[in-house]
C-alpha positions as CSV (number, residue, x, y, z in Angstrom):
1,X,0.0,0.0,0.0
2,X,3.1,2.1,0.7
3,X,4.7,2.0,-2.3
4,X,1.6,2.5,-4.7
5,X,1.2,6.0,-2.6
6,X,5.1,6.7,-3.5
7,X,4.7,5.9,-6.4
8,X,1.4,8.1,-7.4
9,X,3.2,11.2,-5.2
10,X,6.3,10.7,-7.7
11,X,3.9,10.4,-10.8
12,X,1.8,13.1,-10.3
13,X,5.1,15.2,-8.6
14,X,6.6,14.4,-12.4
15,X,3.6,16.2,-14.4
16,X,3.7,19.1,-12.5
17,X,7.2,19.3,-13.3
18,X,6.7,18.7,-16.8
19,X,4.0,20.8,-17.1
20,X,5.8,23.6,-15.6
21,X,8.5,23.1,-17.5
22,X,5.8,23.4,-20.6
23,X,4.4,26.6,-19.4
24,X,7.9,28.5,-18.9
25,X,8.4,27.4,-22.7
26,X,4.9,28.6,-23.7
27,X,5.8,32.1,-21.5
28,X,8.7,31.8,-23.7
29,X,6.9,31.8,-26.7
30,X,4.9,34.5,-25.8
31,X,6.9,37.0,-24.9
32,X,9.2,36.8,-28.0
33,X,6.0,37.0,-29.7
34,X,4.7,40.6,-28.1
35,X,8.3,41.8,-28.7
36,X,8.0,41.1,-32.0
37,X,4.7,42.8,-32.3
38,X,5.7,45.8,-29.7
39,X,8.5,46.7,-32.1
40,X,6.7,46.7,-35.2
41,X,4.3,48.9,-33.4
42,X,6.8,51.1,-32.6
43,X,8.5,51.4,-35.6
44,X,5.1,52.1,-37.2
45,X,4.6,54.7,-34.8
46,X,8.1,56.1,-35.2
47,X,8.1,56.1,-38.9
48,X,5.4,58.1,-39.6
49,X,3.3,55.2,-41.5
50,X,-0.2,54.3,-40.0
């Protein structure tokens, strides 16, 4: 009984860790994406072009 509860705990332990890990890489994602944007915005802005 022991060990099927250690086991679970390191189971479910290792998709929070995974899916954390999947989540910092989305965040990632993300914010290269809005920098991309935010600069083109910018340089819209800046350049005189609507």
């Amino acid at each position: 009984m022991m060990k099927s509860g250690r086991n679970f705990a390191e189971k479910r332990a290792r998709e929070i860790y995974w899916k954390s890990i999947a989540d910092n890489r989305d965040d990632e994602i993300r914010k290269k994406l809005c920098g991309e944007v935010c600069q083109r915005n910018i340089l819209e802005k800046y350049s005189g072009q609507p």
